[in-house]
N, C-alpha and C positions, 0 to 999 in steps of 0.2 A: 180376163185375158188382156195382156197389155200389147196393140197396136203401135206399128210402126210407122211413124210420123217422124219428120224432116225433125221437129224441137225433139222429141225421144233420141233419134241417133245421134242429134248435136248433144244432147245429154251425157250419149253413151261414150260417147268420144269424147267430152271433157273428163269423166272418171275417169278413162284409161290413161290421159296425159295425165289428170294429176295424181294418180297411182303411180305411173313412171317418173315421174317428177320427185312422190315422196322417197321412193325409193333410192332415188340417185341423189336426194338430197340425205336421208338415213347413210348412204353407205361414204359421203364424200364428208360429214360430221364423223362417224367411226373413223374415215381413213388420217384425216387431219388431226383429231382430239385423241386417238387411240383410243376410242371410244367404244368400251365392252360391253353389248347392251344386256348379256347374261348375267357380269358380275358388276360393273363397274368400279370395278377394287380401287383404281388412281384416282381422287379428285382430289389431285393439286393442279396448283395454274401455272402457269411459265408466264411471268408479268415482267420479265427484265426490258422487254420492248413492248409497253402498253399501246404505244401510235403505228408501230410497226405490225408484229403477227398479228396480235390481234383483231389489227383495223382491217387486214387484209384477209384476216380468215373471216372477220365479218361480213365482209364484201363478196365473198363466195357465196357463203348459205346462204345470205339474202337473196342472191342473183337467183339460188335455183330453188329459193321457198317461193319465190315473187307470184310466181303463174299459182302455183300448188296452193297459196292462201285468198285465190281469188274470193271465195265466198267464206262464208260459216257454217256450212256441213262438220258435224263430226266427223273425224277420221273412220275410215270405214275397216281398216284392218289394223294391227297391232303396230307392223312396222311404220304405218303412216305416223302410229301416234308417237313412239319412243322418236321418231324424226321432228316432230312438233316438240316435243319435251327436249328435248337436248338442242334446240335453237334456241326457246325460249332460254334453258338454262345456263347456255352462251351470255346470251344477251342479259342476264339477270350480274351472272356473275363478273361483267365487264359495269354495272352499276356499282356492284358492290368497292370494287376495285376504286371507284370514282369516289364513293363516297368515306372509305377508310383506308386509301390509298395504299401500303407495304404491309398494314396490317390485316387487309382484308384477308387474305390468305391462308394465313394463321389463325383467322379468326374461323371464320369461313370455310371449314373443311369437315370430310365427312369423320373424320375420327371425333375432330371436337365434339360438332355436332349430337354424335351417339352418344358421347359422355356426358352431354348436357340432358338430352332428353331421350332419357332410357322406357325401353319398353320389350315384353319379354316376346321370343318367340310365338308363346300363344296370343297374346293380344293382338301384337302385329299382327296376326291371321285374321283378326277379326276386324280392326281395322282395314287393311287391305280391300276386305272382303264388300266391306260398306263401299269403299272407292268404287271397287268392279261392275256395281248393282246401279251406280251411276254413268259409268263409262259403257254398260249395256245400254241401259233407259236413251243416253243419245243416240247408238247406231239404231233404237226401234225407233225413234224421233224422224232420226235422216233419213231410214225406211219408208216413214213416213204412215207408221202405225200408231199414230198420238192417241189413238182409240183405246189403245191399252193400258194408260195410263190416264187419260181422260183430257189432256192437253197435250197443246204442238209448242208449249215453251221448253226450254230446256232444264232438266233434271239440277235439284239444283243441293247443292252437297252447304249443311247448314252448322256452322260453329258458333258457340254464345257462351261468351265468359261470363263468368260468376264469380265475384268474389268483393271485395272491399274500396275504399274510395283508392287507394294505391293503383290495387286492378284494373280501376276503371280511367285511374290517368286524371284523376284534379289535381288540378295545380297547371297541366300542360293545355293545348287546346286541344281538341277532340282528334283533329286529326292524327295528334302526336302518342298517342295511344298504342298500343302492341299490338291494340287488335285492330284497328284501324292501319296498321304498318303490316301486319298479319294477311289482311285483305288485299292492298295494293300490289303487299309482294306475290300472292301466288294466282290473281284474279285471272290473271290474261295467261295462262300457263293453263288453269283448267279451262278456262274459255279455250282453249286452242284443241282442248277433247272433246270438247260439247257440255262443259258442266258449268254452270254458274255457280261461283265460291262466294256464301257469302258470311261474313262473319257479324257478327251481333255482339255490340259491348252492352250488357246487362248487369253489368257489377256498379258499386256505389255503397254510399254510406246508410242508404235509407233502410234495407232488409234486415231483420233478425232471421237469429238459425231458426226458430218457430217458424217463422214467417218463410222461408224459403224451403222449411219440411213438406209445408201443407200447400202452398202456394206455387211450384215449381212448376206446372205446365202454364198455368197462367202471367206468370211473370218471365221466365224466358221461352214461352211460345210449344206450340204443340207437334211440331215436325222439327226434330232434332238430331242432327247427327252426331254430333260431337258437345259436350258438356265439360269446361275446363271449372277450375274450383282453384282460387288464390284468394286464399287468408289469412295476414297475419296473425300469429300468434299472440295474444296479449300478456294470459295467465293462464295454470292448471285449468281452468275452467272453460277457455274461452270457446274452446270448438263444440261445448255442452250447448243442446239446444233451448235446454231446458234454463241457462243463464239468461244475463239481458243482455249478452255479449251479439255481436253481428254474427258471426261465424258460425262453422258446423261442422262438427265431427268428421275427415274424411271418409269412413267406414258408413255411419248414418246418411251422408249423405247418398252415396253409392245405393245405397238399399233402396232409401228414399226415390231414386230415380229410375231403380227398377220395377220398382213398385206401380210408377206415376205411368214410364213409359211401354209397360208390357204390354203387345207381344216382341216390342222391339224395344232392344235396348242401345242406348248411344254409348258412345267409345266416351271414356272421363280422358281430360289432363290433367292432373293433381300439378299447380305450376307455384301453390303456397309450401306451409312448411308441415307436407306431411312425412316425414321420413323416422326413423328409426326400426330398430331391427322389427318389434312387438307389432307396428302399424305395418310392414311391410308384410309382412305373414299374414295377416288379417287382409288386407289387401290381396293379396296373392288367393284365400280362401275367395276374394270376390271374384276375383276372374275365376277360378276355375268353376264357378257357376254360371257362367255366361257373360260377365259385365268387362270387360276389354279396358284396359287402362295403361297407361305412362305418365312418367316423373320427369320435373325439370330438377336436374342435382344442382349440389353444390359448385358442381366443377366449372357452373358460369359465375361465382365466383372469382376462379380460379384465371379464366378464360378474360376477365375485368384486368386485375392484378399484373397479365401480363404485357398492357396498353402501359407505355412509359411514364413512368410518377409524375402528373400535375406541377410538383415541389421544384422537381430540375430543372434549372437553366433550360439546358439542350433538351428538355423531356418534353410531356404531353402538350404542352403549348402550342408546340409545331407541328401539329396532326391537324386533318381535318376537322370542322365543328363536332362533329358526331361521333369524335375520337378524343380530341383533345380535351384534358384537363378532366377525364373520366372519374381518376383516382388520386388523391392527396396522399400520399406518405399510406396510402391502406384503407384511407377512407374513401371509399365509393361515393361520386356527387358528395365528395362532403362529409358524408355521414357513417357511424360509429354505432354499435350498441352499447349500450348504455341502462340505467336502470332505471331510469326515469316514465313512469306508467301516463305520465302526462303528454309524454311525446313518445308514444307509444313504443316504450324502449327502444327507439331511435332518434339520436341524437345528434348534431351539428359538431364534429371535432376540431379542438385547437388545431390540429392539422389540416383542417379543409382547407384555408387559402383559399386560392382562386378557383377551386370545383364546387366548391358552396357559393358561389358568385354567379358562376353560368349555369346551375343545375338545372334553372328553367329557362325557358326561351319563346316569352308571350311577348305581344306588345305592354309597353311600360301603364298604359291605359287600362289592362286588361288586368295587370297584374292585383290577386287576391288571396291576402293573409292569411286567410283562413283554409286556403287548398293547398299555399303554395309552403308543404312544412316540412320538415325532416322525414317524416314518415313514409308521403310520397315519392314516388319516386319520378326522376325526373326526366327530359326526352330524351336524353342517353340511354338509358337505360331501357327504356320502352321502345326504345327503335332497332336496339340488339333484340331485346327479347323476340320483338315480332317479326326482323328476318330471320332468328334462328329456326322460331316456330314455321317461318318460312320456308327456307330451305328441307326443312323437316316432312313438309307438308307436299314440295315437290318429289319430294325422293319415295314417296307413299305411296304418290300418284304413280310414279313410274313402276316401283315393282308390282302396283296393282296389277296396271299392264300389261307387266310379263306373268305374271300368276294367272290372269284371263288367257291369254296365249297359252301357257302349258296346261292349262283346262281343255282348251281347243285340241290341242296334239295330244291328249289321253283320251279325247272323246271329239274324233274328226267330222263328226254328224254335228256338231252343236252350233260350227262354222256356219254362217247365213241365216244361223236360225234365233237371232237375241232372244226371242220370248221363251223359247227352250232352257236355254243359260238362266234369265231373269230369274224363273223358277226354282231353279237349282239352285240359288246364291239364297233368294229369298226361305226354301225352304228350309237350309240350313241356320239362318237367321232365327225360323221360328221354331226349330228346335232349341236350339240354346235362349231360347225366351220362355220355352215349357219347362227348361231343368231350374232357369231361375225361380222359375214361381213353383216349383215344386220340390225345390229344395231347403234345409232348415236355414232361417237365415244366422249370419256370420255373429257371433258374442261378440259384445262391445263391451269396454271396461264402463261404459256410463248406463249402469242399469235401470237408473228410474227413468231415464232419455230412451231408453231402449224399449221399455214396457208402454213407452206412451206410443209410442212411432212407431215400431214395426207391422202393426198390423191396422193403422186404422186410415181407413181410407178419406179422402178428405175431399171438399167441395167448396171452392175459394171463388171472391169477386175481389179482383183487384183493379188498385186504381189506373193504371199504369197499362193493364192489359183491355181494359174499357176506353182508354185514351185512344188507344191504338184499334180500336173495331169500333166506330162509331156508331153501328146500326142496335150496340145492344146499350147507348146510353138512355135509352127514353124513361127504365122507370131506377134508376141509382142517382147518389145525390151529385152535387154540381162539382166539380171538376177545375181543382187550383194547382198551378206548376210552381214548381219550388225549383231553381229561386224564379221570381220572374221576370218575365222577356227583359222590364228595362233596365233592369238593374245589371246586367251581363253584358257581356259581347258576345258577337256573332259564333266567334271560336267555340264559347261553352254553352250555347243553346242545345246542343244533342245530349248534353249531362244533364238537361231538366228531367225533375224526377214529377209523376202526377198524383195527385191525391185528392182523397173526398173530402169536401168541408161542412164539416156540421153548423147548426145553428141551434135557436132556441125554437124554432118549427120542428114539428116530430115529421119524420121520413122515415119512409119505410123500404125495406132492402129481402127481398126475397134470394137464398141460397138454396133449397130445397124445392122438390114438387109440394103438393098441398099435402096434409096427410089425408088418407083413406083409408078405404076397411083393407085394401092391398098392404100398406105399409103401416095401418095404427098397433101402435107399442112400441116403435123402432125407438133405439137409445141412441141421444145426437150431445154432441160437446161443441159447443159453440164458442167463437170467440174475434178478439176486432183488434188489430194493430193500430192503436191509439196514441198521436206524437200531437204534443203541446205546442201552443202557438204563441208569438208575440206579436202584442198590436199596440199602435201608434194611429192616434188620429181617426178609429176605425178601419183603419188595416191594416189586415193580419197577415203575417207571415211563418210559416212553420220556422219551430223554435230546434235550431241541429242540439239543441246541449242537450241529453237523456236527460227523459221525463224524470219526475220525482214523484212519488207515491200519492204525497197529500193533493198533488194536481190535478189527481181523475179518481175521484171516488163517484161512488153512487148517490150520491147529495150533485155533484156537478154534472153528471153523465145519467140519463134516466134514460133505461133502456127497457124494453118488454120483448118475450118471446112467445110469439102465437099469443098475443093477448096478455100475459102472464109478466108483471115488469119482475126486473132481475132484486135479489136481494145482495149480492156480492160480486163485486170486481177482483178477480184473482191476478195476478202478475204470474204470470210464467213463461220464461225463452224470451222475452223482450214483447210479448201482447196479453192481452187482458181475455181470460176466461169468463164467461156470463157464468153466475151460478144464482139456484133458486134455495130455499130452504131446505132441500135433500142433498144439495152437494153442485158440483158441474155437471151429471148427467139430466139431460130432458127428454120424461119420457112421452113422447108423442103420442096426441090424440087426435081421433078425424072430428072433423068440424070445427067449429069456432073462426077464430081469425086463424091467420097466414104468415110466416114469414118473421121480421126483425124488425122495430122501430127504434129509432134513436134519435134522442132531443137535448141537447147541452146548453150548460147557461150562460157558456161562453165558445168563441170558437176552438173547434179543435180541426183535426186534419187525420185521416184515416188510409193509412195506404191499401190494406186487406181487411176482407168480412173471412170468416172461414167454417164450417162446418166438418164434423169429425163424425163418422160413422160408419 
C-alpha cells in the first residue's frame, strides 16, 4: 500500500506538470513543424532563414521542454515520448544544417534516406518490435520494477558492426568512424526514452569468415540487438568461409547468427556489397523465418554524386569540410574501381585532385601508410554513413512508439501495465526464434561452406573476448595488442586488436568440459586462428601480411589434444584444423588428460581456439 507523505504528493504533482508540460510541448512542435505524429509524410526543412525561424522556434520548445526534462525518468506515455523525439529531431536537424550547410536537406530527407536504407515491411515489424520491448523495459524501470529484469539501469538497445578494416574506419581516428558517428548521433535521442544506445565497432582486418562463423558471440558479444555485416568484395570467392578471404557469405552469415543467437534473434544491416537479384531472394527466404534485415543501396552513391564536383572552380571547394571536395569528377575521396587485387580493386583516380588530398583528416603525426589507403574509406564518407544510419535509427524509434501506442488502443487494459506488454512483444519474439530453428535452412550456392556450417554447433576462446572479461584470463595464454600502445596515437588505441602469444613453453587451453561416461564418443573438430609474427631484437609483433603455408606447419607448431599430439595442420576459411591420423574428427574419450596444448618454436599470435560439435 503506497502512503501519502508530503515527498509522494510533491511527486504526484511533478508528474502532472510534467505530463502537462509534455503535452503542450507535443502539441506547440505539431502546431509550429506541422508536425503529423501518425504519418509524418513532410520532412523537409525551410532553412531560407537558418538564424531567424529556426532560432526562434528553438527558443520555444526549449522554453517549454526546460521544466518537463528536469530529471531522467523515461517518458511515461506515448505522447510524452514522440514530444522528446521530435525536439530532439529539431535540434539534430539544425546540426546537420550546420554541418553541411544548403545541402543538408537534400541530403537529409526521408525519401533519400528510404532509398538508401531499404527494408521491407516485414522486417521493419520486427525491428520496430525489438525498439518497443526497450521503450517497455524503461517505463517498468521508472515504475520502479528493476526486479523484472534484475536491474535499475536502463534497458539498453545494442548495435555491433562487423565487417572489414573499411568498416571499422583505419586510416581515420576512431572517433571518425560510422559507428562511432552512429552513436553520437542518436545517443541522446534514445536517452530521452529511457534507452541507452550503444553501438559497438567490431569490425577490422584481424577475423576470417571461419573465424567469425564459429566465433560470433564471443567476439561481438552475447546480448545483441542489431548485427550489421560490411565486406568488401575482393573475388568469386571472397564471402566463402571456407577461403582464407576475411569476409562471409551474407546468407551464411545470417544462419550463422541465428544459429548462435536462438531464442532471439538480432535484426542484420547488410551495409557491404550484398545485392543482386539471386542474394536478394535468398535473403528475403531469411526473413521470412524469423531473421529481420535491411540494405544500404547504391542510391548513397547516388546521394554522394549529387555534393558539387571537387573539379570546379565554384564547386565542392566551397562547402563545409564534411561536404566539400567529397567527389572528383565521379570519383568518391578520390577513388575509382579498378582492377588492381592489390588495392583491393579500389584505386586512387587521375581525377581525384584535391579529394584524394583531404580524404583523411588525422593529425599529420598520426598519419599511417598502411590504414591510410584507397580502399578505406575516408571521414567523409563515414560521417554520412553514420548520420544516415542515424536518422534511420531515429525515425525506428519514433514509429516504434506509435506501433506501442496502437497496441495500447487495440488492447486499452495493457495501458499501466508494462510487464503485461513486455510479455506480449517477447512472446512474439520467441515464436519467430521456434520457426527459425525449426525451419530447413535457406540453400547457398557454397555447398561445401554449407555442409560444414549449418549444423555444427561451435565452442570458441577468443582473444579479444578474454581481454575484455578479465575474471576468465587465469588459466589462457598471455595477452598481446596489436599494434601496440606506443607505436600509435591516442585517436587509434580503440582499433587495438588482442591476441594470444605462443612460446616455446607448452600451455594448455581448455574449450570443452572433461570427457565422461556422460559425453565419451562425442565427435569434436578442433581448430586455432594462427597469424605469424615479425621480430626484431626479441620483439615480436603480429605480421598483418597473410600467413604463408610453409610458416606453421607441424614441425613449428606442436600441438596435442587430450594428450594425443596432432599429426596435421589443415588450412581452411583463413585457420588451421587439428587433425590426427583418422582425419579432423576427435573421437572422445573419458579419462586421460584434458583440453589443448600448444608449444611453438617461435612466436606466433592466436586470435581464436575453437571447437566444432
Amino acid at each position: 500500500m503506497m502512503h501519502d507523505t508530503p515527498s509522494s504528493r510533491k511527486k504526484a504533482l511533478r508528474s502532472s506538470i510534467h505530463l502537462f508540460l509534455m503535452s503542450m510541448l507535443a502539441f506547440i512542435i505539431g502546431f509550429l513543424m506541422s508536425y503529423d505524429a501518425a504519418t509524418m509524410q513532410d520532412n523537409t526543412w525551410d532553412i531560407d532563414d537558418v538564424d531567424g525561424s529556426i532560432t526562434t522556434l528553438d527558443t520555444v520548445i526549449n522554453s517549454a521542454a526546460a521544466a518537463a526534462f528536469e530529471d531522467d525518468d523515461a517518458p511515461a506515455t506515448t505522447l510524452e515520448l514522440l514530444g522528446r523525439i521530435a525536439l530532439r529531431q529539431r535540434q539534430l536537424n539544425n546540426e546537420i544544417i550546420r554541418e553541411y550547410g544548403v545541402f543538408g536537406k537534400d541530403i537529409f530527407n526521408k525519401i533519400n534516406v528510404e532509398k538508401i536504407i531499404q527494408l521491407s515491411p516485414l522486417s521493419q515489424t520486427k525491428l520496430l518490435r525489438k525498439i518497443m520491448i526497450k521503450i517497455v523495459l524503461s517505463r517498468i524501470k521508472n515504475q520502479g520494477n528493476e526486479g523484472a529484469e534484475g536491474s535499475s539501469s536502463a534497458p539498453v538497445f545494442q548495435w555491433v558492426t562487423v565487417g572489414d578494416s573499411s568498416a571499422a574506419g583505419h586510416g581515420n581516428a576512431y572517433s571518425q568512424s560510422y559507428t562511432s558517428i552512429l552513436q553520437t548521433t542518436v545517443s541522446s535521442i534514445f536517452q530521452s526514452a529511457g534507452i541507452e544506445f550503444v553501438a559497438s565497432n567490431r569490425a577490422g582486418s584481424t577475423f576470417s569468415g571461419m573465424e567469425v562463423a564459429f566465433c560470433t558471440k564471443e567476439i561481438f558479444g552475447a546480448d545483441v540487438d542489431v548485427l550489421s555485416w560490411d565486406f568488401m568484395p575482393l573475388d568469386t570467392n571472397h564471402f566463402d568461409p571456407l577461403s582464407n578471404s576475411q569476409g562471409m557469405d551474407p546468407l551464411l552469415f545470417g544462419e550463422r547468427v541465428g544459429m548462435t543467437y536462438y531464442p532471439q534473434l538480432p535484426f542484420l544491416y547488410f551495409l557491404g556489397k550484398a545485392t543482386g537479384v539471386e542474394m536478394q531472394q535468398q535473403l528475403g527466404a531469411l526473413e521470412n523465418r524469423g531473421v529481420g534485415f535491411a540494405m544500404m543501396t547504391d542510391a548513397l552513391r547516388e546521394v554522394v554524386l549529387s555534393v558539387p564536383n571537387g573539379n570546379d572552380n565554384d564547386g565542392g571547394g566551397n562547402l563545409p569540410p564534411v561536404a566539400s571536395n567529397f567527389h572528383c569528377n565521379g570519383a568518391i575521396e578520390g577513388v575509382e574501381a579498378c582492377d588492381d587485387l592489390t588495392q583491393m580493386y579500389q584505386c586512387y583516380s587521375n581525377e581525384g585532385g584535391e579529394c584524394k588530398k583531404v580524404k583523411y583528416d588525422v593529425a599529420k603525426e598520426c598519419v599511417d601508410p598502411r590504414y591510410q589507403t584507397p580502399w578505406n574509406d575516408g571521414f567523409k564518407m563515414h560521417r554520412l554513413k553514420g548520420r544516415l544510419l542515424g536518422f534511420h535509427m531515429i525515425e525506428m524509434l519514433r514509429l516504434a512508439a506509435l506501433e506501442l501506442d496502437l497496441l495500447e488502443l487495440k488492447q486499452p487494459h495493457l495501458r499501466g501495465s508494462p510487464l503485461e506488454t513486455l510479455d506480449i512483444l517477447r512472446n512474439e519474439e520467441e515464436v519467430e526464434g521456434f520457426l527459425f530453428s525449426k525451419t530447413t535452412a535457406t540453400t547457398s550456392t557454397k555447398e561445401s561452406s554449407w555442409d560444414l556450417l549449418k549444423l555444427k554447433k561451435s565452442t570458441c576462446l577468443n582473444a579479444m573476448s578474454i581481454l575484455q572479461n578479465s575474471d576468465q584470463r587465469d588459466e589462457v595464454l598471455p595477452i598481446h595488442l596489436h599494434p601496440p600502445q606506443s607505436s600509435i596515437c591516442e585517436e587509434f588505441v580503440p582499433f587495438q586488436t588482442a591476441f594470444f602469444r605462443t612460446s616455446y613453453r607448452e600451455q594448455r587451453i581448455r574449450l570443452l568440459e572433461p570427457v565422461s561416461e556422460f559425453n565419451e564418443g562425442r565427435e569434436v573438430m578442433y581448430g586455432v586462428c594462427l597469424h605469424a609474427s615479425i621480430c626484431d631484437a626479441g620483439q615480436c609483433e603480429v605480421d598483418p601480411v597473410p600467413i604463408e603455408d610453409t610458416l606453421i606447419t607441424v614441425d613449428t607448431v606442436q600441438m596435442s589434444v587430450h594428450g594425443k599430439l596432432i599429426s596435421e595442420l589443415t588450412l581452411i576459411g583463413g585457420c588451421y584444423f587439428l587433425g590426427n591420423e583418422e582425419g579432423l574428427i576427435w573421437k572422445e574419450e573419458a579419462g586421460g588428460e584434458s583440453g589443448i596444448t600448444i608449444r611453438t618454436s617461435n612466436t606466433l599470435f592466436v586470435s581464436s581456439f575453437f571447437a566444432l560439435h
